[in-house]
N, C-alpha and C positions, 0 to 999 in steps of 0.2 A: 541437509536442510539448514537455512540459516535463517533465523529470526535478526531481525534487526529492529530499533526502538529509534522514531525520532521525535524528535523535541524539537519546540518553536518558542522562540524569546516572547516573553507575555506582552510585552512594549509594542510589538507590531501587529499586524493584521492577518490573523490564522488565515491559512490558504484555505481556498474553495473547492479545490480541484487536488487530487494525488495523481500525477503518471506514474506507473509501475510499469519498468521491463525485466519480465523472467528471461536471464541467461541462464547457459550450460556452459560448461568450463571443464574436461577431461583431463586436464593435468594444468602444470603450471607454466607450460610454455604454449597450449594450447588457444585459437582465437575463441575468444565466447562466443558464441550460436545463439543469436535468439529466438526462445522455445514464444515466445509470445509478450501481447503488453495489455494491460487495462488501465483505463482511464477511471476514479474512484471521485464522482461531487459529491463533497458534505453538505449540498443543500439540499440534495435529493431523497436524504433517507434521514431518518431522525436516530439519537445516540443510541438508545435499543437497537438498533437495525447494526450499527457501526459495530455495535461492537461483538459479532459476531456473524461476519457476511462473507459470503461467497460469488466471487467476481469471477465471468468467463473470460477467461482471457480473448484478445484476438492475433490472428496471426495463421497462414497455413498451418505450421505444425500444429499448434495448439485445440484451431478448430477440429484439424482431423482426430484430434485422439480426445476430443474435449476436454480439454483443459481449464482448469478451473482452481484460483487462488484464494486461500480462507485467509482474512483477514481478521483480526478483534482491533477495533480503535477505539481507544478511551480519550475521554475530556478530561482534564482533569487541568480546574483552576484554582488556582491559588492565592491566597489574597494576602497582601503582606497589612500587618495591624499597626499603626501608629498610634504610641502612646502621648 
């Protein structure tokens, strides 16, 4: 399982949209397979929702065995103070 964390420069404009593709990877000389993708819009669900959501992937493999990605997305903004 691997989690990964990503971070957006606060100066730009947060995406709207996440692609997500789940590979599989059997070794380290093997091609990834991909088991599935979901497409995740931040406009469609409010922060409650983000941060603890469960997205169906799509994709043959995926649909067949239903496949499904739990996500948690947190906001978190930071405001810098000038004295």
């Amino acid at each position: 399982m691997l989690f990964r964390s990503l971070e957006f420069d606060a100066s730009e404009e947060p995406p709207s949209v996440l692609d997500v593709e789940v590979l599989d990877v059997d070794g380290p000389f093997d091609q990834a397979c991909s088991l599935g993708h979901a497409e995740i819009n931040f406009l469609k669900h409010t922060s409650t929702e983000l941060a603890d959501i469960w997205v169906p992937l799509d994709g043959k493999l995926a649909q067949s065995s239903q496949s499904k990605l739990h996500l948690r997305i947190f906001w978190t903004i930071l405001m810098e103070l000038k004295q």
